[in-house]
C-alpha positions as CSV (number, residue, x, y, z in Angstrom):
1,X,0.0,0.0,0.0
2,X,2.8,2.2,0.5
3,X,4.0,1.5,-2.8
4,X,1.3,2.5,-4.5
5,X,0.8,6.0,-2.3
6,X,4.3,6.8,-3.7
7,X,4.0,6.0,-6.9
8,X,0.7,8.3,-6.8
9,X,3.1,11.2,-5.7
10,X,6.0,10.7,-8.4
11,X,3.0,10.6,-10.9
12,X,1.6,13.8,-9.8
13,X,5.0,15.2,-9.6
14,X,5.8,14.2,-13.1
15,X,2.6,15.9,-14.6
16,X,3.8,19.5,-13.1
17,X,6.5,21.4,-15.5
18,X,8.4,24.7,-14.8
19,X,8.1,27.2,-17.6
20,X,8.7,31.3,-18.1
21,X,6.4,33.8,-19.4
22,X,8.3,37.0,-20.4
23,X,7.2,40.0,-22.5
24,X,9.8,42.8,-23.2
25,X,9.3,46.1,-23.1
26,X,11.7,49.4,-24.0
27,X,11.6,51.0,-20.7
28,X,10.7,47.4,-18.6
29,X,10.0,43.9,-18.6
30,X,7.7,41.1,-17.5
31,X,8.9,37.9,-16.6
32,X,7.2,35.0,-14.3
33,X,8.1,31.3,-13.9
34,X,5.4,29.2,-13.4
35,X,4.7,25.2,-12.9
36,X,1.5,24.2,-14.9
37,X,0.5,20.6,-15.4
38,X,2.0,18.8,-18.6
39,X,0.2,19.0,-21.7
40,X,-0.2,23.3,-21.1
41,X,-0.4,25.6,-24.4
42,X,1.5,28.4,-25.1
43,X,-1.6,30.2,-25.0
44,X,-2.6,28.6,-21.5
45,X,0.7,29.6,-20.1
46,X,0.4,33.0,-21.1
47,X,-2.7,33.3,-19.1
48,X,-1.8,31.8,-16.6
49,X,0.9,34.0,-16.0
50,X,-0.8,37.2,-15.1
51,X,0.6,39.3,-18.2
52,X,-2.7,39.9,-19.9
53,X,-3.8,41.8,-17.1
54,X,-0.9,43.9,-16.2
55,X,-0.2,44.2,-20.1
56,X,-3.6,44.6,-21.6
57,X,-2.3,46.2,-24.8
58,X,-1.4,42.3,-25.3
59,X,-3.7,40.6,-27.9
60,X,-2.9,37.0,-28.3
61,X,-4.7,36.8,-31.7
62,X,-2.4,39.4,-33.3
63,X,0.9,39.1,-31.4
64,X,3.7,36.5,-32.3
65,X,5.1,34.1,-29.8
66,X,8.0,32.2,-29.3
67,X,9.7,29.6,-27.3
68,X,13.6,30.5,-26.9
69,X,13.7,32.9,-30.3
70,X,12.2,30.6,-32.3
71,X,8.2,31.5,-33.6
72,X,5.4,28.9,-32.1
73,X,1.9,28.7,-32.4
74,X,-0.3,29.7,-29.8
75,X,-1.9,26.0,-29.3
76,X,2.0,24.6,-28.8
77,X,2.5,22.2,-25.9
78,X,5.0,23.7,-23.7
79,X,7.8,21.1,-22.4
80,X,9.9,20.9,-19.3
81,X,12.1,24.7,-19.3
82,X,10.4,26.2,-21.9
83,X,11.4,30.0,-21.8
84,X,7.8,31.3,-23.7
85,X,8.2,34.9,-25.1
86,X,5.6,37.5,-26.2
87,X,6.9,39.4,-28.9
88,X,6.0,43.0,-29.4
89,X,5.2,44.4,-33.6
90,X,8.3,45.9,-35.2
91,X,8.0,49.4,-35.2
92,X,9.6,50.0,-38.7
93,X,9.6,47.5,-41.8
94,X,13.2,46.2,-42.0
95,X,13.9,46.7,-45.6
96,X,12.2,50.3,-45.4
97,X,14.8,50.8,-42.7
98,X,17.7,49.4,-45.0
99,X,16.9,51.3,-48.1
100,X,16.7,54.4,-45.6
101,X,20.2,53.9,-44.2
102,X,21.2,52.8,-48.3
103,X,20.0,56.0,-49.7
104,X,21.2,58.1,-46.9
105,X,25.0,56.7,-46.7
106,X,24.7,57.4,-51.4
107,X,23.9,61.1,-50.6
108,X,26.6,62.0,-48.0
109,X,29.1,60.0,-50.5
110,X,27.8,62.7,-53.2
């Protein structure tokens, strides 16, 4: 009987996983570990995690994520570590940017 009350626990302890929730800002950040039971979206961590409320400017249906730089889908089943990242629009187009800098460095050449 014993044996079977400890197996319960290593079972319950193997359904948990520790994850981070962090959402970067210019002027500050937001970043919360949590433990949420295997089998936890993306989307379900990110709510769980408290950063829709103290970030409401956040909308999950238009934002891009991420799990350690590289782009996920919201629905993603996070894993064991999982660093989960909320990533903010660019404010400029890159290649606008580029042909910018381009056309500026040909004009002070002359």
């Amino acid at each position: 009987m014993a044996d079977s009350a400890m197996g319960d626990t290593s079972m319950g302890d193997a359904a948990k996983i520790s994850v981070q929730v962090c959402y970067a800002l210019p002027d500050s950040s937001f970043l919360k570990a949590l433990t949420l039971d295997r089998g936890t979206t993306i989307a379900q961590a990110i709510e769980a995690s408290g950063v829709l409320s103290t970030h409401p400017e956040i909308d999950l249906s238009q934002v891009r994520l991420g799990i350690f730089g590289k782009l996920k889908a919201a629905d993603t089943e996070v894993r064991e570590g999982d660093r989960i990242e909320i990533y903010r629009p660019l404010q400029a187009d890159p290649k606008e940017t580029r042909r910018r800098r381009a056309a500026h460095r040909k004009a002070a050449k002359g």
